[in-house]
C-alpha positions in Angstrom: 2.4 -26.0 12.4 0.6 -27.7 15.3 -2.0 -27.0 17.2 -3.3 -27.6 20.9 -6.0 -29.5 22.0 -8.4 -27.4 24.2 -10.6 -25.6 21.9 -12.6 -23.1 22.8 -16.5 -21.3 22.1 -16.6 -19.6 18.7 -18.8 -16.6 17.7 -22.0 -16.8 15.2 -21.7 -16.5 11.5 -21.3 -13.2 10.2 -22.6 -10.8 7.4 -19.2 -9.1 7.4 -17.7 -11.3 4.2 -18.5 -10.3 1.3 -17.5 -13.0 -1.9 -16.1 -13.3 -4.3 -13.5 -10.8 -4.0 -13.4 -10.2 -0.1 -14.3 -6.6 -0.5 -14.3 -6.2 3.2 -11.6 -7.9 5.4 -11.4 -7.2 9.1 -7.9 -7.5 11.2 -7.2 -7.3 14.9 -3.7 -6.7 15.8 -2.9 -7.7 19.7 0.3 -8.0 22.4 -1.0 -10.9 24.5 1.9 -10.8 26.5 2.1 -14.2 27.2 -1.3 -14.5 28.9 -3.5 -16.9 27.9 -6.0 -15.0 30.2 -5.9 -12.0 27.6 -6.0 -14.7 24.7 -9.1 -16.2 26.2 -10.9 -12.4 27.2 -9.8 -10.9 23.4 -11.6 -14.0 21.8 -14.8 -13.8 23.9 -15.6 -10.7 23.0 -15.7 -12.3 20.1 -18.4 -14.1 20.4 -20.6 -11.1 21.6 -20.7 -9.0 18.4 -22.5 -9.8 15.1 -19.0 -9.2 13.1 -15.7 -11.0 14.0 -12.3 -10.3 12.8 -11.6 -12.6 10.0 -7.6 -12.4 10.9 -6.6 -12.0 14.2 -2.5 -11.6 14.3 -1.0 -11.6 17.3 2.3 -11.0 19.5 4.1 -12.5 22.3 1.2 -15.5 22.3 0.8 -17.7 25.8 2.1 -21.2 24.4 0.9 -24.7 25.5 3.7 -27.3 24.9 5.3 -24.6 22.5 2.3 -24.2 21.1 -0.6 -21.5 20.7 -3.5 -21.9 22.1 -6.7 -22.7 19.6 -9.8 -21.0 19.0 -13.1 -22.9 17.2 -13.4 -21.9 13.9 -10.3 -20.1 13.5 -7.4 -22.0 12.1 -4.0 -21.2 13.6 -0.8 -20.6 11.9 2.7 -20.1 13.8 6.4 -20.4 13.3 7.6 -24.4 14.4 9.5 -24.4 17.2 12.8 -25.7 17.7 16.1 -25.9 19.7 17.0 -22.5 19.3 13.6 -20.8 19.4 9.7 -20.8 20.4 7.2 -19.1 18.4 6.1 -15.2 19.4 4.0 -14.3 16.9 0.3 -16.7 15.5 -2.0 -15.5 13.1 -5.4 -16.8 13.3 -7.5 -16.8 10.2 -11.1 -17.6 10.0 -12.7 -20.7 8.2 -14.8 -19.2 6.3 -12.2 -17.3 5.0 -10.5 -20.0 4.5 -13.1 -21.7 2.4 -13.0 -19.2 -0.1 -9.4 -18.2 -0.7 -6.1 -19.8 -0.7 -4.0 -19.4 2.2 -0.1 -20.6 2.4 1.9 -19.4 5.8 5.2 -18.3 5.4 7.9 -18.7 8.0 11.9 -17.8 8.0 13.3 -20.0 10.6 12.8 -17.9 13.2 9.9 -17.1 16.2 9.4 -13.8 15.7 8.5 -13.0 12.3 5.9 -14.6 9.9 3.8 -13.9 7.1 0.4 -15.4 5.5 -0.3 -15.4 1.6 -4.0 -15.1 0.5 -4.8 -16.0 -2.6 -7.5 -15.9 -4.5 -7.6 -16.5 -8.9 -10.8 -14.2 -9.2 -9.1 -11.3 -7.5 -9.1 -9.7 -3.9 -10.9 -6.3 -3.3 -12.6 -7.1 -6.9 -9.6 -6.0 -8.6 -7.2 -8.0 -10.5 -4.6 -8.2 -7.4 -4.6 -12.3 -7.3 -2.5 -12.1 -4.1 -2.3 -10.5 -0.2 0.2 -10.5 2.1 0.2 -10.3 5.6 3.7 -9.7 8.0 3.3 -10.4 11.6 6.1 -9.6 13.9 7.4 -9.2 17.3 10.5 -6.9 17.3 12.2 -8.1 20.5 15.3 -5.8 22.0 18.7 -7.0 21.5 20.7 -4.6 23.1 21.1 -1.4 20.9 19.2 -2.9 17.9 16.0 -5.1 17.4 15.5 -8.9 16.6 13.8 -8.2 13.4 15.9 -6.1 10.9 13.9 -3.4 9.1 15.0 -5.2 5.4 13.4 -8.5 7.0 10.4 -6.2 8.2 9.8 -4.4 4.8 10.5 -6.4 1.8 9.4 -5.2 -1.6 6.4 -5.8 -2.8 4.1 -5.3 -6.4 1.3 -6.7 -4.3 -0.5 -5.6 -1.4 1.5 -6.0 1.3 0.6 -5.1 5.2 3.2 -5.2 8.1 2.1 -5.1 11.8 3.3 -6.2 14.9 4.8 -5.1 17.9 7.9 -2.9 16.4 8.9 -1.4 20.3 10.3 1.5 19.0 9.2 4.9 19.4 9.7 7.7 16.1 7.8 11.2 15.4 5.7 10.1 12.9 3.6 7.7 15.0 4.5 9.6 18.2 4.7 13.5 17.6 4.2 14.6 21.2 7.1 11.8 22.1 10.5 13.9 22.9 12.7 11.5 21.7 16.7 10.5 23.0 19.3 10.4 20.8 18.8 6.4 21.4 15.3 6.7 20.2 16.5 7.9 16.9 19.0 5.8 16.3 16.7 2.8 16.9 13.9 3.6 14.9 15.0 5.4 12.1 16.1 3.1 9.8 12.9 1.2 10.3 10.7 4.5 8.9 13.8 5.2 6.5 13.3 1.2 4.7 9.6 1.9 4.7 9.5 4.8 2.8 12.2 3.5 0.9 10.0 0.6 0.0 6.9 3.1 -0.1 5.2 1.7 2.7 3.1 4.7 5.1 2.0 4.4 7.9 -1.5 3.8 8.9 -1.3 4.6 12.6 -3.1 7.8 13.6 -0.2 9.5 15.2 -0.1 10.3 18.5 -2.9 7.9 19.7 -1.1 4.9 22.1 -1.1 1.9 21.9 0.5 0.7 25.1 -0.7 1.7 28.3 1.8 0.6 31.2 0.5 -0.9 34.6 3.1 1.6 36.6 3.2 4.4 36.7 7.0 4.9 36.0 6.0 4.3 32.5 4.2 7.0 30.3 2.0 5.3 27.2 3.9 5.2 24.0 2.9 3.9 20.2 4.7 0.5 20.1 2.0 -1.5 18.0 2.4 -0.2 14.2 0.9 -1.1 11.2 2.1 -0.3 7.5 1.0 -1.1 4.1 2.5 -0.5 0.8 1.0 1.3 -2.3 -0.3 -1.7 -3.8 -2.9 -2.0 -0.4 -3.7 1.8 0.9 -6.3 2.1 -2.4 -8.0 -0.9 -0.1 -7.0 0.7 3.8 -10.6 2.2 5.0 -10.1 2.2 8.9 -7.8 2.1 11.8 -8.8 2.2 15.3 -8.0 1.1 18.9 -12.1 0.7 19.8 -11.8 -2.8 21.2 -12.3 -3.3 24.8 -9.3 -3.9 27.2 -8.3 -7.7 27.4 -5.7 -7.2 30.5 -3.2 -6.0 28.7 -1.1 -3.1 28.5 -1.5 -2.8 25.2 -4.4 -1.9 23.3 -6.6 -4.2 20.8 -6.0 -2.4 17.4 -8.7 -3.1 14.1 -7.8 -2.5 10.7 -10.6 -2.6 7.9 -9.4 -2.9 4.4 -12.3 -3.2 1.7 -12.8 -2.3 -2.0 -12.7 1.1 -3.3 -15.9 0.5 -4.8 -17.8 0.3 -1.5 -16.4 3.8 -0.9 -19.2 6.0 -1.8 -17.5 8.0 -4.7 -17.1 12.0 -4.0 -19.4 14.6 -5.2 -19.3 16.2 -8.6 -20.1 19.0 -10.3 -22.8 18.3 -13.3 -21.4 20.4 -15.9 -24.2 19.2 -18.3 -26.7 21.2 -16.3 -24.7 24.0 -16.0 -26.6 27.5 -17.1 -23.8 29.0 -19.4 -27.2 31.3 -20.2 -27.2 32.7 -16.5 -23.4 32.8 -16.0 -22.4 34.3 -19.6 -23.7 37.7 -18.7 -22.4 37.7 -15.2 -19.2 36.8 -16.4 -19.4 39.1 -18.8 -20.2 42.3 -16.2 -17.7 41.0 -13.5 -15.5 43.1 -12.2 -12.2 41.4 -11.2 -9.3 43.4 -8.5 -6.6 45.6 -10.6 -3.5 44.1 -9.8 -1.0 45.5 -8.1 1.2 48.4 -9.3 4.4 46.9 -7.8 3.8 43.3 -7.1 5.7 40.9 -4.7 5.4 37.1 -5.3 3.0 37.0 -1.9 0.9 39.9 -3.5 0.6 38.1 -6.6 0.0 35.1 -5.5 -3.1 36.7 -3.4 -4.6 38.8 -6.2 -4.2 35.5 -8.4 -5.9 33.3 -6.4 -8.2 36.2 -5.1 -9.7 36.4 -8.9 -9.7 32.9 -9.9 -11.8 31.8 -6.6 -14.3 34.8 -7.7 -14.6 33.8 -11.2 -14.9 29.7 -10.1 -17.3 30.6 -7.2 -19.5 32.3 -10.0 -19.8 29.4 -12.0 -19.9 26.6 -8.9 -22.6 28.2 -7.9 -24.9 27.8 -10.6 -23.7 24.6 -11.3 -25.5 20.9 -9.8 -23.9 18.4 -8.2 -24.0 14.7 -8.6 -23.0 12.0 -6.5 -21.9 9.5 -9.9 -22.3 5.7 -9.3 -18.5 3.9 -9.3 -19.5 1.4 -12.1 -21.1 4.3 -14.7 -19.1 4.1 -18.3 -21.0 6.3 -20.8 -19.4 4.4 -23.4 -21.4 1.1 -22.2 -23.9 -0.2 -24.8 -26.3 -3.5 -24.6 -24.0 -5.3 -26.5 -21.4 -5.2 -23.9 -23.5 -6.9 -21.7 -24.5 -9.4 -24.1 -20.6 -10.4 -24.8 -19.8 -10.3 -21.1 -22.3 -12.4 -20.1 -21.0 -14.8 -23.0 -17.3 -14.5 -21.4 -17.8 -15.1 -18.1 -20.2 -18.2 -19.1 -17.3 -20.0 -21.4 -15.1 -18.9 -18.4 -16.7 -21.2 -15.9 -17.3 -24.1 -18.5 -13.3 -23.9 -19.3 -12.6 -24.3 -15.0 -15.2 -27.3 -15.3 -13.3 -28.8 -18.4 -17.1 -28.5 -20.1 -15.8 -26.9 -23.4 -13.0 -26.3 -25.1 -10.3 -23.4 -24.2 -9.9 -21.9 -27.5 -13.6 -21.4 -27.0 -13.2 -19.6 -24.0 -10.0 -17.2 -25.8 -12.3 -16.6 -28.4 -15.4 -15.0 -26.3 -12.8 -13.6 -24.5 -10.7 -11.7 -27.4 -14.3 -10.5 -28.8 -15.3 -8.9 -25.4 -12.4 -7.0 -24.7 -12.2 -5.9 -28.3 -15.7 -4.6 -28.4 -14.8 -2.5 -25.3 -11.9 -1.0 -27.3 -14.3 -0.3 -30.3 -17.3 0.7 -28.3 -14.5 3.8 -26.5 -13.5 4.6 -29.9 -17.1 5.0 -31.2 -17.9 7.3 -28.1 -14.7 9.5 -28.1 -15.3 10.2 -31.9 -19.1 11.5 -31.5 -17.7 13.3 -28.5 -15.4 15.3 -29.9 -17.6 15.6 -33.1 -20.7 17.5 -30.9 -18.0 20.0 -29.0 -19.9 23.2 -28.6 -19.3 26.6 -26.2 -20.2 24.6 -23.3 -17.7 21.8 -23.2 -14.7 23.6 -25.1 -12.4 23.0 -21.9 -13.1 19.3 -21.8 -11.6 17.8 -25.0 -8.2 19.3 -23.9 -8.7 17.7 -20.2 -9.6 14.4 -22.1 -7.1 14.2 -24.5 -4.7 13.5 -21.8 -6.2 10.0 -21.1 -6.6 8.9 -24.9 -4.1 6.0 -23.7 -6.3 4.7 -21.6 -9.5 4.7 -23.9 -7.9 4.7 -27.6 -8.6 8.2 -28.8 -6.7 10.2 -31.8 -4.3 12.4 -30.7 -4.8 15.5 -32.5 -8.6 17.4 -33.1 -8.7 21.1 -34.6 -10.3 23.4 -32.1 -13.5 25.0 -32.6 -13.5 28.4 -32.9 -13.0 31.2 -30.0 -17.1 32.0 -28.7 -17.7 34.7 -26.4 -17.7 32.7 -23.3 -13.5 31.8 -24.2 -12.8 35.3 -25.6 -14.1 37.0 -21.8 -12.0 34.3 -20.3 -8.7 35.2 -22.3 -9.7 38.6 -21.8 -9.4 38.3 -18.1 -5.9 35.9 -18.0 -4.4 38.2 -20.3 -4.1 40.5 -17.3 -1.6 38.1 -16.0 0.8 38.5 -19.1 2.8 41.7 -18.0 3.0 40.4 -14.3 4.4 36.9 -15.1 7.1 38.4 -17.4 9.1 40.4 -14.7 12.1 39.4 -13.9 
């Protein structure tokens, strides 16, 4: 790794990191094509906007004495080059991310493929993931293949993995409106075959292009793909070709990958405000379609779903919702604060060799064993204060007691009204789903 010597203007400090954790990471994908004109253009927009990339990765670079142009206050990472081959791919990272997590560049002898490791011990995306990945690549044609194999291009992965680059090849699922030759196919198949082998999908938005040629006996295609594994799409928020044109024919592509948690969670319906008082009667006096006399799969399937959306749009109705905050446990007591506060404390003393580990175990052992105890505690007085109101919810429940420690067997209560109407109505269903 080398670097050359004519650096250039760097943006302002941004509000767009977000530590520990990195919950928000920015990536710009671009095809200089050799230009350091459309280097130079890409990075000065830069310096225009509040928010900069924090990795830039980027394909078929300009090079300066076989090396990549430089950028202040990005730090530049590219393949060495040697006798048999000059880098084509560079990824720039940021020094401020660089200040905060662990990075270690990966290359495989060759100038068209590379990868970056970040690594950070408190976990990326505040989760306990220690360790990203990043593949950059420049497929180049060989004849009736590509220079970068898709088993070099999707390797598998229990972390979060992404893989971008300039692929040049052109598939339905990131080209739909594409008619395809028989050559097409035979290129990129096995490329979108190892991914979903590997369970990588595609973040693309198919059918929007990525390369737009200077003539016009050309027509735009969707060369520049991206793919991450299931370790990283919990994290992918964003793709999007938004960035203005740097003289290239192909487009400047952002990918935003942050923490579920900054996702606003989904709205809910609060069944604790729910009023069964209201809705008992009127489930009580509705009046549901008779079935049919000689029913068909289709037919059932439409009376079926007609009287279950009637009977749940009846109880939706009169029901509020909530927007719940991502971090609330109703099993979380005072205590729990107090211990975690103690953890992490002894936790940061043990990195600063200021106490002892055993110490550290032992605050450690106590919190998480309090969480196990104060779950237990709360499923018990749950299932001990099951009334009319939440008699489906201990069933629903019990499906998770792994996770939270709960017995594995509780008697029913007894059938009330509201259950009796409802097996009343579902008992309709018993003649039908017995024919043959």
């Amino acid at each position: 790794m080398s670097t050359s010597p004519a650096p250039t203007q760097s943006p302002s400090p941004s509000q767009s990191f977000h530590y520990p954790g990195c919950l928000n990471l920015s990536i710009v994908q671009h095809n200089c094509l050799g230009s350091s004109n459309v280097f130079q253009t890409l990075f000065s927009f830069f310096t225009s906007v509040e928010s900069f990339p924090h990795i830039v990765a980027l394909q078929d670079i300009p090079l300066w004495s076989n090396c990549p142009p430089v950028f202040r206050n990005y730090q530049c990472f590219f393949p060495p080059a040697t006798d048999s081959y000059k880098p084509r791919v560079a990824t720039y990272v940021h020094e401020r991310l660089l200040s905060v997590i662990s990075i270690l560049p990966l290359f495989f002898e060759r100038g068209d493929l590379m990868a970056v490791n970040f690594h950070s011990p408190e976990g990326l995306f505040d989760t306990s993931h220690n360790l990203f990945r990043l593949y950059n690549a420049y497929s180049i044609p060989t004849g009736h293949t590509r220079s970068v194999s898709p088993v070099d291009l999707f390797p598998q992965h229990d972390f979060p993995t992404l893989v971008l680059g300039d692929l040049m090849i052109h598939h339905s699922a990131s080209d739909p409106t594409r008619l395809l030759s028989n050559h097409d196919q035979f290129i990129s198949s096995p490329y979108f075959d190892r991914a979903s082998a590997q369970l990588f999908s595609l973040l693309n938005t198919p059918g929007v292009n990525t390369r737009f040629p200077f003539t016009s006996n050309h027509r735009p295609a969707v060369l520049d793909l991206s793919f991450a594994n299931t370790a990283l799409l919990p994290f992918f928020s964003s793709w999007n070709p938004s960035l203005p044109p740097t003289r290239s024919d192909h487009s400047a592509l952002t990918i935003i990958l942050s923490t579920p948690l900054l996702k606003p969670p989904p709205k809910g319906l609060h069944w604790k405000y729910t009023d069964w008082d209201y809705i008992c009667p009127l489930l009580a006096d509705l009046t549901l379609a008779t079935p049919p006399a000689l029913p068909t799969p289709h037919s059932l399937d439409l009376w079926f779903h007609g009287c279950l959306a009637k009977i749940t749009h009846l109880i939706t109705s009169n029901t509020p919702t909530k927007r719940p905050s991502s971090y609330s446990k109703p099993w979380w007591t005072p205590e729990l604060t107090h211990l975690r506060s103690i953890h992490h404390h002894t936790s940061r003393l043990m990195r600063k060799n200021q106490t002892l580990p055993a110490r550290a175990c032992v605050a450690r052992n106590t919190y998480f064993k309090a969480i196990q105890s104060a779950k237990r505690v709360h499923w018990s007085h749950f299932l001990a204060n099951v009334d009319a109101r939440s008699v489906w919810m201990p069933e629903r429940l019990r499906l998770a007691e792994p996770r939270i420690g709960s017995p594995h067997s509780r008697t029913p209560p007894p059938p009330t009204k509201l259950t009796t109407h409802f097996y009343n109505i579902f008992s309709l269903l018993d003649p039908l789903l017995l024919l043959p």
